[in-house]
N, C-alpha and C positions, 0 to 999 in steps of 0.2 A: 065752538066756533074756531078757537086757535088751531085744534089738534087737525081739525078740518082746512086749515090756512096749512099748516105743516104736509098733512099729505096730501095735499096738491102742489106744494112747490115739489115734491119727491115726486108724484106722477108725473111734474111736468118735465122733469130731468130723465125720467127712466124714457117717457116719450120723445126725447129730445133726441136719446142716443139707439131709440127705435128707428126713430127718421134719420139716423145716417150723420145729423148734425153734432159735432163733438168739439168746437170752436165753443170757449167758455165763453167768450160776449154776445154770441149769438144764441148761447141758450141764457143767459140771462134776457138780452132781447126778446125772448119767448116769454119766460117768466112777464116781465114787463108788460108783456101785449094780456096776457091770458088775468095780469092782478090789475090791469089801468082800472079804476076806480074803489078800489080795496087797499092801495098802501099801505095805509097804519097798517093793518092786520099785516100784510106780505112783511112787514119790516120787521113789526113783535118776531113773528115767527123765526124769521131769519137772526132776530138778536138772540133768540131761547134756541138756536141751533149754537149758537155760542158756550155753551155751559156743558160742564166735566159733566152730565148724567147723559147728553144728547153723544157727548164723545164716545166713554164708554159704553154706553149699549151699540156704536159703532162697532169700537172695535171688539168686541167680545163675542159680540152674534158669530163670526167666524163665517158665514153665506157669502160666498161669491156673488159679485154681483152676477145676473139681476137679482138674485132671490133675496138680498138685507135690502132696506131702504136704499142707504144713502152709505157712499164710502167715501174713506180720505180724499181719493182722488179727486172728490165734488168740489175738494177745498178752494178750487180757485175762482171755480163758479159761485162760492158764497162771498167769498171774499168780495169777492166783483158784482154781487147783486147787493150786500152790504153797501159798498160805499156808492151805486150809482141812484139806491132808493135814497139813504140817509141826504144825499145832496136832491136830489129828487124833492124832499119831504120841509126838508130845513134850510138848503141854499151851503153851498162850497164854502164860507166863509163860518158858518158852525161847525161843516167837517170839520174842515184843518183845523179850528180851534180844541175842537173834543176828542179828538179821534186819531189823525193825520199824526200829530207830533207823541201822540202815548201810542200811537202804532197797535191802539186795541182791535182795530176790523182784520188787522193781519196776521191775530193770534187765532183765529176761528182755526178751531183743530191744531 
């Protein structure tokens, strides 16, 4: 179910910049519309895009985009689907307490 949560936020980003949109809060905007009533899952996934094995097979695969998932450049789209689900999920006063001030959603990649 997760690995299926994962490659659908990557289908939804490679479809994003199919469609010509390449504005990071409007393809998270997308993400949003296509996960509204899946969260938990869309956040797991996005927090296990977090972690040195999701980086490395990043950067190693060496495929241009489109042919690898997902690249560095996604970074700011995660980062921004990160914190708009986690407030989403929990409320802006758990971010900033967990998150905002150890500045962990900012280390994705």
């Amino acid at each position: 179910m997760t690995e299926q949560v994962a490659e659908s936020i990557v289908e939804c980003i490679i479809e994003c910049r199919e469609k010509g949109i390449k504005d990071d809060k409007l393809i998270v905007d997308e993400l949003m519309t296509k996960f509204d009533g899946n969260e938990d899952d869309f956040y797991w996934a996005i927090e296990m895009m977090n972690t040195g094995g999701f980086r490395a097979s990043i950067m190693s695969s060496g495929n241009p985009y489109p042919k690898s998932n997902i690249k560095i450049e996604d970074n700011p789209i995660l980062k921004i689907a990160f914190k708009k689900y986690w407030i989403h999920l929990k409320g802006e006063d758990h971010f900033i307490k967990n998150y905002e001030k150890k500045k962990k959603w900012r280390n994705i990649f």
